[in-house]
C-alpha positions in Angstrom: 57.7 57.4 35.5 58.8 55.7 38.7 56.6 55.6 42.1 59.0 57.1 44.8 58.5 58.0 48.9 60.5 60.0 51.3 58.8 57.8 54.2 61.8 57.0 55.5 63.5 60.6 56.0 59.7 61.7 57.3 59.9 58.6 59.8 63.0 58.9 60.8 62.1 62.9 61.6 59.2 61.4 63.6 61.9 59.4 65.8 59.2 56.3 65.1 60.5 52.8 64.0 59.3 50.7 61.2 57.5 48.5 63.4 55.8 51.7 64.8 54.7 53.0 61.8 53.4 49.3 60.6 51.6 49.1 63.9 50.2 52.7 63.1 48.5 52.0 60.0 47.6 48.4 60.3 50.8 46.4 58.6 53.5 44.8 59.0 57.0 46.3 59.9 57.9 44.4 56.4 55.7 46.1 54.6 56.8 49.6 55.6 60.8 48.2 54.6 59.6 47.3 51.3 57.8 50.6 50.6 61.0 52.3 52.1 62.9 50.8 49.8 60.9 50.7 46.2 59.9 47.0 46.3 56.3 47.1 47.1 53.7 49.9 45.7 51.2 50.7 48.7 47.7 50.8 47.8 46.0 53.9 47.7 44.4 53.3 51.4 47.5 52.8 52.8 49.2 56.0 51.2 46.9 57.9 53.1 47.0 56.1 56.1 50.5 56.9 56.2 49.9 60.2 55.4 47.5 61.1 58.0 50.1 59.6 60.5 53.0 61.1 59.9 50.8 64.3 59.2 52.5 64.8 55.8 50.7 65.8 52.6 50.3 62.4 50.5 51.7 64.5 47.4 55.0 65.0 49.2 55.4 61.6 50.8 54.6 59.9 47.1 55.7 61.6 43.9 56.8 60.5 40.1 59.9 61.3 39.0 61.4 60.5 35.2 
């Protein structure tokens, strides 16, 4: 099973940047490229810290698919 995200559509609805979001949550606007794009895992903290910011249920911003 692979880890996947739609934080970039939900961001992108938000009209917030990377750097926005980072700034949000406490990281870098790095970070939030490499979750966007499947090269970094985000712990479970910063799942919900996303989460809670973008006011989107973790379940549906992180899911497993085959």
């Amino acid at each position: 099973m692979k880890l996947e995200n739609i934080l970039r559509e939900v961001r992108q609805k938000k009209k917030m940047t990377q750097e926005e979001l980072g700034d949000k949550v406490g990281v870098s606007r790095q970070t939030i490229i490499s979750i966007e794009t499947y090269r970094y895992k985000p712990t479970l903290e910063l799942a919900m810290k996303l989460s809670m910011k973008l006011k989107c249920k973790i379940e549906k911003l992180f899911y497993f698919s085959k």
